[in-house]
C-alpha positions as CSV (number, residue, x, y, z in Angstrom):
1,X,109.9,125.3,57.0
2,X,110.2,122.2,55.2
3,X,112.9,120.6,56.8
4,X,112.6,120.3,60.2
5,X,117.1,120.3,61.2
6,X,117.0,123.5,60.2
7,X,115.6,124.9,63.1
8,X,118.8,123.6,64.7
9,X,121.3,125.2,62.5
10,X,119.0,128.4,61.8
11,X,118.8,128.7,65.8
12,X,122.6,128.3,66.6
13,X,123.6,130.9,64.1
14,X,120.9,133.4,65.7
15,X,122.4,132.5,69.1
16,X,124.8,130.2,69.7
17,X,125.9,131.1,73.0
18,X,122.3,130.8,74.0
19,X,121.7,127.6,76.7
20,X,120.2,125.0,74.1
21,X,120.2,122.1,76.8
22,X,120.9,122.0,80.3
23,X,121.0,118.0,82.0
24,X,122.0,118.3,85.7
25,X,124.9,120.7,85.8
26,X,125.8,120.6,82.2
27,X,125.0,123.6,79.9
28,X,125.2,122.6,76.3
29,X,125.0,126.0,73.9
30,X,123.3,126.0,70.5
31,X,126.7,126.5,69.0
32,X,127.7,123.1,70.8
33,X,124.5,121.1,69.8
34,X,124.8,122.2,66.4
35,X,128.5,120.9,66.4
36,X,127.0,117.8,67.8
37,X,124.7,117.4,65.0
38,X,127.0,117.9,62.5
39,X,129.0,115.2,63.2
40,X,126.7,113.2,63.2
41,X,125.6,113.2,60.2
42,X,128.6,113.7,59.0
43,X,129.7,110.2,60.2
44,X,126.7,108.4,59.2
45,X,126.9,109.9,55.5
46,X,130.6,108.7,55.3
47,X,129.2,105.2,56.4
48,X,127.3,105.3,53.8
49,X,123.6,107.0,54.9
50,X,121.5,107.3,52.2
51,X,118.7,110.2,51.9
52,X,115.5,108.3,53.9
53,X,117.2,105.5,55.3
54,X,116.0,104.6,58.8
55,X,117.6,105.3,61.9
56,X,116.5,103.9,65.6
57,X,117.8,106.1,68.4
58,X,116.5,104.0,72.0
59,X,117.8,106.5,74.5
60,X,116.1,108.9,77.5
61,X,116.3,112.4,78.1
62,X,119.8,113.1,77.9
63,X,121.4,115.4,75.1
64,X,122.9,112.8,73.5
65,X,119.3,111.9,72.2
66,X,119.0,115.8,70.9
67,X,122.2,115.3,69.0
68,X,121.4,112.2,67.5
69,X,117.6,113.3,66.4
70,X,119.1,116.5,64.5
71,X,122.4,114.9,63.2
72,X,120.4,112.0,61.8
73,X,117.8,114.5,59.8
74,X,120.6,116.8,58.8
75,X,121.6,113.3,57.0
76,X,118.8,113.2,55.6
77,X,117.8,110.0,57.2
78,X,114.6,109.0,58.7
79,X,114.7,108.9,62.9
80,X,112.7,105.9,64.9
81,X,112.6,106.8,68.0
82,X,112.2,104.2,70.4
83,X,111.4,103.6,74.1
84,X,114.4,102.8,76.1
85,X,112.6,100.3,78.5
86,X,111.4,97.5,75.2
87,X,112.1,94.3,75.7
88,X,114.1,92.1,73.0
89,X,111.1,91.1,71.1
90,X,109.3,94.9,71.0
91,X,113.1,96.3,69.8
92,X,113.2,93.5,67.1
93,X,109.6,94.1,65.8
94,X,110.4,97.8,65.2
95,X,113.9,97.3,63.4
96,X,112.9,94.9,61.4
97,X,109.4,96.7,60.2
98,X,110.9,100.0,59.3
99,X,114.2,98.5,57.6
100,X,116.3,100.1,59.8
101,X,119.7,100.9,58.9
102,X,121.4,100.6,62.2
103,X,120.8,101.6,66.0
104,X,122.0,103.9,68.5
105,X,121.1,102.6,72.4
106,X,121.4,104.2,75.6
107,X,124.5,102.2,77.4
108,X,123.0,101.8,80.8
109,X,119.9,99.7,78.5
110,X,122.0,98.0,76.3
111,X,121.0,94.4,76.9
112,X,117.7,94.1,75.3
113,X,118.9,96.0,72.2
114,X,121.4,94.6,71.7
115,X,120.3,91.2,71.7
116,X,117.3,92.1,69.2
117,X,120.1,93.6,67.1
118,X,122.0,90.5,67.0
119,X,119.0,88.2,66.1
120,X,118.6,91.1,63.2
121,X,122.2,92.0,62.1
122,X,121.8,95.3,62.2
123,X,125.2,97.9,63.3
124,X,124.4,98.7,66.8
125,X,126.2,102.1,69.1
126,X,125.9,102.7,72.8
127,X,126.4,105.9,73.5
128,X,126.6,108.0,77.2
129,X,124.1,110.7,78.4
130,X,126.5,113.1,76.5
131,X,127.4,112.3,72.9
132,X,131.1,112.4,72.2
133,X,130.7,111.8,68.6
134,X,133.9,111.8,66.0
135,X,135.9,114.6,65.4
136,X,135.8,117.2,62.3
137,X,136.6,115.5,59.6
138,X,133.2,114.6,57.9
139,X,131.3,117.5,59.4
140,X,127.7,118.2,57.6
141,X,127.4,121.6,58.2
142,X,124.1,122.4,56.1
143,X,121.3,120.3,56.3
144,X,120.5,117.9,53.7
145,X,117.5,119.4,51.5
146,X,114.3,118.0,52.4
147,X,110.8,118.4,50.8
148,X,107.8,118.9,53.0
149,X,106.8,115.7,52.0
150,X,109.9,113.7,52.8
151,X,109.9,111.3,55.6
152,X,111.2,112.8,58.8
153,X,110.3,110.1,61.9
154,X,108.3,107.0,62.3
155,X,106.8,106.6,65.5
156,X,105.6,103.0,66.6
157,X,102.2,102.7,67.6
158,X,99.6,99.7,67.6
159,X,96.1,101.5,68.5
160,X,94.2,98.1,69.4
161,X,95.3,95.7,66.7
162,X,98.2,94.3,68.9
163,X,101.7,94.9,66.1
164,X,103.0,98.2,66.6
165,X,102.5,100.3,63.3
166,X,104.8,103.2,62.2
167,X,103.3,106.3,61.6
168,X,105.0,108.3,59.0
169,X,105.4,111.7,59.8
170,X,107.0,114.5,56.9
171,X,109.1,117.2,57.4
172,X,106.0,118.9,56.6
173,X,104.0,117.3,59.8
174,X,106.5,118.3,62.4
175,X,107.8,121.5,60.7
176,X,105.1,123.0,61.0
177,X,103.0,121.8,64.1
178,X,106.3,123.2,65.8
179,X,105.6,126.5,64.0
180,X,101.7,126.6,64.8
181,X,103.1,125.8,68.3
182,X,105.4,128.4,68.9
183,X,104.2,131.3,67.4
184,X,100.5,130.3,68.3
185,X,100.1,128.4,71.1
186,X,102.4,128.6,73.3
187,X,104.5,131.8,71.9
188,X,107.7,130.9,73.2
189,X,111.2,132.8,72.9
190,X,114.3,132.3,74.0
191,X,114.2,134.3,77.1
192,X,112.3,130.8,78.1
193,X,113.3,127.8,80.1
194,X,111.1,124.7,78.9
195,X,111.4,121.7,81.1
196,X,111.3,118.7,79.0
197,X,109.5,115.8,81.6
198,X,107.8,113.9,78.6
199,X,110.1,111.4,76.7
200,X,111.5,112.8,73.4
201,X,111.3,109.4,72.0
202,X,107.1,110.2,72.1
203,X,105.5,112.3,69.7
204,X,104.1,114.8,72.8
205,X,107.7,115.1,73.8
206,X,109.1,115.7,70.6
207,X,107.1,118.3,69.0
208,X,105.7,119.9,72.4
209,X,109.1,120.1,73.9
210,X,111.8,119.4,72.0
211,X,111.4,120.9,68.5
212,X,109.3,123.9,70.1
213,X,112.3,124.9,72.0
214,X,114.5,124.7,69.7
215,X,112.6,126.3,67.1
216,X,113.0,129.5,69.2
217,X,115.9,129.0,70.7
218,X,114.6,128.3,74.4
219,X,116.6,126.7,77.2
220,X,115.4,123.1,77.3
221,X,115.7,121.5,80.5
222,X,116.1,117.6,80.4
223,X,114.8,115.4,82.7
224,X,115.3,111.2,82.2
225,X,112.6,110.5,84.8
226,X,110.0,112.1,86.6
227,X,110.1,112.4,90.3
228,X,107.6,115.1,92.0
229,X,110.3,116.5,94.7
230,X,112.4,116.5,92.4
231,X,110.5,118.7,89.1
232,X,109.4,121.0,92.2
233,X,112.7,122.1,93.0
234,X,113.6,122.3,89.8
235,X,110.9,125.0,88.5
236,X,112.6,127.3,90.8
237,X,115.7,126.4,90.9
238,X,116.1,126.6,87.3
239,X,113.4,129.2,86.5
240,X,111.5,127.4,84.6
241,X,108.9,129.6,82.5
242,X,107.4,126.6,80.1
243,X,105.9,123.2,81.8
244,X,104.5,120.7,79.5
245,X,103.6,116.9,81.3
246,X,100.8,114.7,81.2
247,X,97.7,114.7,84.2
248,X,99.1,112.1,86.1
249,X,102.2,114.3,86.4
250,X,99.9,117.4,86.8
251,X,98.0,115.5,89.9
252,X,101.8,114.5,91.8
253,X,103.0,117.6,92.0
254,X,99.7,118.6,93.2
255,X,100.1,116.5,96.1
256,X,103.8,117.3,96.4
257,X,104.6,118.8,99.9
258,X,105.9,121.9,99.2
259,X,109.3,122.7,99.2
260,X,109.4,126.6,100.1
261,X,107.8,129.0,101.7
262,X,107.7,131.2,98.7
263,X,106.2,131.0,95.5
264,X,107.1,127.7,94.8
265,X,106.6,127.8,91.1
266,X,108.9,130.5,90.0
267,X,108.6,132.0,87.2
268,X,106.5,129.6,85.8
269,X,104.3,131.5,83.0
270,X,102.5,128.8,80.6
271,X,101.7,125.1,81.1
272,X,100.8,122.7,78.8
273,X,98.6,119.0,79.3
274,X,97.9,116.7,77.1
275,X,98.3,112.7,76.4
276,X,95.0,111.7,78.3
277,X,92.1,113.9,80.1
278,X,92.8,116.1,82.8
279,X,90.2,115.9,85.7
280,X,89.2,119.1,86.7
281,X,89.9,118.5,90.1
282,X,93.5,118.5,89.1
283,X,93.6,121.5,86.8
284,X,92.0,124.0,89.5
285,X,93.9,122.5,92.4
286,X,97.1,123.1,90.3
287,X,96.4,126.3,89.3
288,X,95.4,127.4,92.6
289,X,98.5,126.1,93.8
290,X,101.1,127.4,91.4
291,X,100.0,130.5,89.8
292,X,99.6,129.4,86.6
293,X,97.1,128.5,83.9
294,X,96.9,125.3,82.3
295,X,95.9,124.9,78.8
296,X,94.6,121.2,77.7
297,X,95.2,119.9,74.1
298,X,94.8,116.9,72.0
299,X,96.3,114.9,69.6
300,X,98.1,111.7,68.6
301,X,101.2,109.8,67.2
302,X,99.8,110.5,63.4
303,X,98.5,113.8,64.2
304,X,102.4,114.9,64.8
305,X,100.7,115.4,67.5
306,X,99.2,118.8,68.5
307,X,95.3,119.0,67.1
308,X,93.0,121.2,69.4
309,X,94.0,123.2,72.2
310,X,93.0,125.7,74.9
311,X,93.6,128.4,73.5
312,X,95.8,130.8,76.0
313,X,93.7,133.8,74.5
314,X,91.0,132.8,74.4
315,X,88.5,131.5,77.5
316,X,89.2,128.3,78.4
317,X,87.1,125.5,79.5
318,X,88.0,122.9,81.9
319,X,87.5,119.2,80.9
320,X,87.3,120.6,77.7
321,X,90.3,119.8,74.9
322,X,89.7,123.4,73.1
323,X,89.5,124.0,69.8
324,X,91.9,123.2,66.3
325,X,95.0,125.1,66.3
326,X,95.4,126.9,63.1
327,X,95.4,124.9,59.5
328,X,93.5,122.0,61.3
329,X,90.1,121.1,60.5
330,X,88.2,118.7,63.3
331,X,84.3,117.3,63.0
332,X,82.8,114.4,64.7
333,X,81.2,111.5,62.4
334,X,79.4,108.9,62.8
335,X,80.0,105.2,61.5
336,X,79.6,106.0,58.1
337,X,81.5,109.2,58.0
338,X,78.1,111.6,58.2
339,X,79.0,114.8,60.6
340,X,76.5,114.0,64.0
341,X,73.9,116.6,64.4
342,X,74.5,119.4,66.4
343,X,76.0,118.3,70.4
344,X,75.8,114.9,69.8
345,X,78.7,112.3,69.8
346,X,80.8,111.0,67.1
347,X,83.9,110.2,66.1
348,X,86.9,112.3,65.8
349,X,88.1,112.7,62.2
350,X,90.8,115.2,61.5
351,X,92.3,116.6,58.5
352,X,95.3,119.4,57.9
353,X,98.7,119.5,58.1
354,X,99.4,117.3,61.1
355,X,98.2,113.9,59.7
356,X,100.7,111.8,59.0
357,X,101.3,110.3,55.3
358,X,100.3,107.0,56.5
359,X,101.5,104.1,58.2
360,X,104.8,102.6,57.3
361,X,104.0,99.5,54.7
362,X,100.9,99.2,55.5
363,X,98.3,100.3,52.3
364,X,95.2,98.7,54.2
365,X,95.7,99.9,57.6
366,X,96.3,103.5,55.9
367,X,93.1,103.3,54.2
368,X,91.2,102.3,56.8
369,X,92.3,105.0,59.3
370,X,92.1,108.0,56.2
371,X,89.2,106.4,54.5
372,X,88.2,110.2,52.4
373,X,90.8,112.6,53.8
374,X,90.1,112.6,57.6
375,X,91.6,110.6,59.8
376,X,89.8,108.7,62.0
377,X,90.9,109.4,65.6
378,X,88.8,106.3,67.6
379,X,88.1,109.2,70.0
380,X,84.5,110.0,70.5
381,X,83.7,113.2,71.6
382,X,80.5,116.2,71.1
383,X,81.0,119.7,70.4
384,X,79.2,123.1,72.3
385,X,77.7,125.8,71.0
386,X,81.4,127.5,71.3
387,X,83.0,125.3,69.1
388,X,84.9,123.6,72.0
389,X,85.9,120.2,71.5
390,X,84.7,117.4,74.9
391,X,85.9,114.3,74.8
392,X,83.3,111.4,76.2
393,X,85.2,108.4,75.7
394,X,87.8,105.9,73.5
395,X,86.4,104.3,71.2
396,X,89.6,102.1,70.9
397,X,90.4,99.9,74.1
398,X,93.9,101.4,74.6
399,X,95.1,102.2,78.0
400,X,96.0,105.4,79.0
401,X,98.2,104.7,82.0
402,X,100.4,107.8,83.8
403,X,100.7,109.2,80.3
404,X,101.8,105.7,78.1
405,X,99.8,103.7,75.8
406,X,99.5,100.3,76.7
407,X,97.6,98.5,74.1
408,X,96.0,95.0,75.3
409,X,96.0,93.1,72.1
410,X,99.8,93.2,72.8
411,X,99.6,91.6,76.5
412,X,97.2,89.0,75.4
413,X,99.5,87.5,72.7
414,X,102.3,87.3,75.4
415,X,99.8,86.1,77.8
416,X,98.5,83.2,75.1
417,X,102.5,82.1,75.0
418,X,101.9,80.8,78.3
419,X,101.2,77.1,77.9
420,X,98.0,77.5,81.3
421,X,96.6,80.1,79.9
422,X,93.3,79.0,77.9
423,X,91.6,82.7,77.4
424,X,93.0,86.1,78.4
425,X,91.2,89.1,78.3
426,X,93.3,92.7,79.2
427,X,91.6,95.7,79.8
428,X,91.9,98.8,81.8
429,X,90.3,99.3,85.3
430,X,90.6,102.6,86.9
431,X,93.6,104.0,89.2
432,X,93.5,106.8,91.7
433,X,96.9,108.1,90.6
434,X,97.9,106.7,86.8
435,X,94.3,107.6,85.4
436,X,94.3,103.7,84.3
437,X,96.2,100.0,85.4
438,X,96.3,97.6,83.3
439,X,94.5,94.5,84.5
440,X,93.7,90.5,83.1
441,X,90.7,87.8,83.2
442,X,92.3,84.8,82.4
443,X,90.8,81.5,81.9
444,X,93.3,78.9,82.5
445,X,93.2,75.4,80.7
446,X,92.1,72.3,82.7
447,X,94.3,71.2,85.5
448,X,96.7,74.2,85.5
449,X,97.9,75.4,88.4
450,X,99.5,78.7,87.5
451,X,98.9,81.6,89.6
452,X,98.7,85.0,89.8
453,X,102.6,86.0,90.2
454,X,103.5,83.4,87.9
455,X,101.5,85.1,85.0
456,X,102.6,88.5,85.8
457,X,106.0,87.6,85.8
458,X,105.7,85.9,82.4
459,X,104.7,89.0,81.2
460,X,106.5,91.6,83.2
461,X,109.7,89.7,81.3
462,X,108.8,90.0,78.0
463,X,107.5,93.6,77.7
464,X,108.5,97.2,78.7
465,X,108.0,97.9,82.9
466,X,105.3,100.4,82.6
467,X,103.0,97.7,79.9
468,X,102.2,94.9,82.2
469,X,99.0,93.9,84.1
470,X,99.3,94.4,87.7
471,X,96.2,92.6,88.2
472,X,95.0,89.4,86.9
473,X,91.9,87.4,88.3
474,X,90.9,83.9,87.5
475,X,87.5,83.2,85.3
476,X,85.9,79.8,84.3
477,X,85.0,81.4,81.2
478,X,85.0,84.6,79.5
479,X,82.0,86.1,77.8
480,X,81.5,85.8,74.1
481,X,78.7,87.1,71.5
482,X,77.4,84.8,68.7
483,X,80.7,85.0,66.4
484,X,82.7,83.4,69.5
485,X,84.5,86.9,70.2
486,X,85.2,88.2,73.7
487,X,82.7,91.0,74.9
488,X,85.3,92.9,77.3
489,X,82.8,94.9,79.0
490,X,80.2,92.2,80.1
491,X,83.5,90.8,82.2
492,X,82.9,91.6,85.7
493,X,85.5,93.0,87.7
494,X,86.5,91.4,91.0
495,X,85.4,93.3,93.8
């Protein structure tokens, strides 16, 4: 399927009476969203949307989001998803670098945007949870034609190198990791009730939840923030039959009190983890629990995202991230690109039709990360006898905490702005509940009598809520190897 809005519209003629999103106690039917859609891009082509122009959408779960994603592709625009909670500076970076056309905000997070949008020019919209878009006139009702190699999204992401890059995923990318989803992997219909906990504006969210529902025409279930009590009455209350989340979510509602003497789960019939490593702790104690199996994937922003899963029929193997999902070719390499011998580790490299085109403006970067083909993850992992897939460790120093990247190259350039700080080095110690907290050595300059909340405040205002250290210690120095740079693992936590 190579363009990706026709799901929607190929969907709502199948069964447009058919729940398409349920927020709260609103129902929105496929029929409805596609009506959304429509106008949508109906308005934006009568603006004056040209076929690839970029569009930012900086909103939660809330339909509106769904409307805006599908009206700008039936456009034939590109869509940018961003995080609602970016600060001014992270929302300017991202406008400016993909060209952006214009931006559509959540209204309740306005202020940021719309001060980045100022400093850029670009048309800004604030829009409510439910999008009340213009009336018929303009209406798209087909979408655009698209190729399979035609720019669908670009989702930011900066791996280690501190600016946030734009992978470029096709039509082609999401189409059809939806498609491998669906009719593979999870084998979802629209008898099924997917909750949609992950944020759409992520890659997990969109393909894992958000297309693959639509795809078949499921129920999708939105929920703007995860609360335990809350998700726990809501997989019963709302018979929930599809759960896809991130450990750290897996490992609250573990520890949830219960909320019923019956089977508090439901219905419940498939769940889905992915984003970070799930201990094995977790997935047994949930399963135990609930009733249902867990199947662990992997994959990333350029890989659109879905890679290797646990297959559901197939055995599975706890700590394990399974094996490729069909089209999708994975082998470990070392430094130079050589496969590893048989169970040792090496690097991730993955090539099929999940990996993105490249990143957005960025020729060297590209390269580098698709030197012959494969793209390098920065994930090292080994391999068993079974072909199953173990991941032993990141090779790139991005945080993993509750399920977000936070990447510290980012949070030592704010840090740096501060005019005590000398040195700062951010890395990630461990954290009982969010897998990882992000934490700081800094080295202040001579005389400076900044502290510890001072700091954390200077960051805490500049980036998003879920980004900044929560722990900073004071050094005299940092340790360096012979070229002068930081070695981040001789620095010694405090105890």
């Amino acid at each position: 399927m190579p363009n990706i809005a026709e799901n929607l519209s190929t969907t709502a003629l199948l069964h447009p009476d058919h729940p398409a999103l349920r927020f709260g106690e609103l129902v929105v039917t496929y029929a409805e969203l596609d009506t959304a859609a429509s106008r949508v891009a109906g308005t934006l082509r009568a603006e004056g949307l040209a076929a690839g122009d970029r569009v930012c959408v900086m909103l939660p779960n809330v339909p509106a989001f769904v409307a805006l994603y599908y009206g700008i592709l039936r456009a034939g625009g590109v869509v940018v998803p961003m995080n609602p909670l970016l600060k001014k500076r992270e929302i300017q970076h991202c406008l400016t670098d993909s060209g952006a056309t214009r931006l559509f905000v959540y209204e309740d997070v306005a202020q940021e945007a719309t001060a980045a949008a100022a400093e850029t020019g670009l048309p800004l919209t604030t829009v409510g949870a439910v999008l009340t878009p213009p009336g018929e006139q303009g209406r798209i009702a087909a979408p655009s034609p698209r190729d399979d190699g035609d720019l669908a999204a670009l989702l930011y992401t900066s791996g280690t190198t501190g600016t946030p890059k734009g992978a470029a995923l096709t039509h082609g990318n999401l189409g059809r990791n939806a498609e491998i989803l669906a009719d593979h992997v999870v084998r979802i219909t629209d008898e099924d009730v997917m909750m949609a906990c992950l944020p759409l504006f992520h890659a997990f969210g969109q393909t894992g939840s958000m297309n693959l529902a639509i795809r078949r025409g499921a129920c999708l279930l939105l929920v703007p923030r995860f609360d335990a009590a809350e998700v726990l009455y809501m997989l019963r209350e709302f018979g929930v039959t599809i759960f896809v989340a991130v450990p750290t979510m897996y490992n609250a509602l573990l520890h949830e009190p219960p909320v019923t003497t019956g089977p508090e789960a439901g219905v419940l019939r498939v769940c889905v983890s992915g984003g970070a490593p799930l201990p094995a702790e977790v997935l047994h104690g949930f399963e135990k629990r609930f009733g249902c199996a867990v199947g662990e994937g992997y994959g990333l922003s350029e890989t659109s995202p879905v890679t290797t899963f646990n297959h559901l029929d197939r055995p599975r193997k706890a700590g394990s991230i399974g094996t490729p999902i069909q089209g999708v070719e994975v082998r470990l390499v070392d430094e130079a690109g050589h496969d590893v011998p048989a169970g040792e580790v090496g690097e991730i490299a993955i090539r099929g039709h999940n990996v993105m085109a490249g990143y957005w403006n960025r020729p060297e970067d590209t390269a580098e990360a698709i030197p012959d083909g494969w793209f390098r993850s920065g994930d090292l992992a080994r391999q068993d006898d079974d072909g199953y897939f173990f991941i032993v460790d990141r090779k790139k120093d991005v945080i993993i905490r509750g399920g977000y990247n936070v990447y510290p190259r980012e949070l030592e350039d704010v840090l740096y702005e501060h005019p005590d700080v000398l040195e700062a080095a951010v890395l990630g110690v461990p954290h009982t509940s969010l897998g990882e907290e992000a934490a700081a050595a800094v080295v202040l300059v001579p005389n400076a009598r900044a502290t510890e909340e001072e700091l954390r405040s200077f960051v805490k205002a500049r980036v998003a809520p879920y980004k900044y250290p929560r722990e900073i210690w004071f050094l005299p120095s940092l340790p360096k190897g012979s070229t002068g740079k930081i070695l981040k693992r001789e620095i010694q936590l405090p105890r």
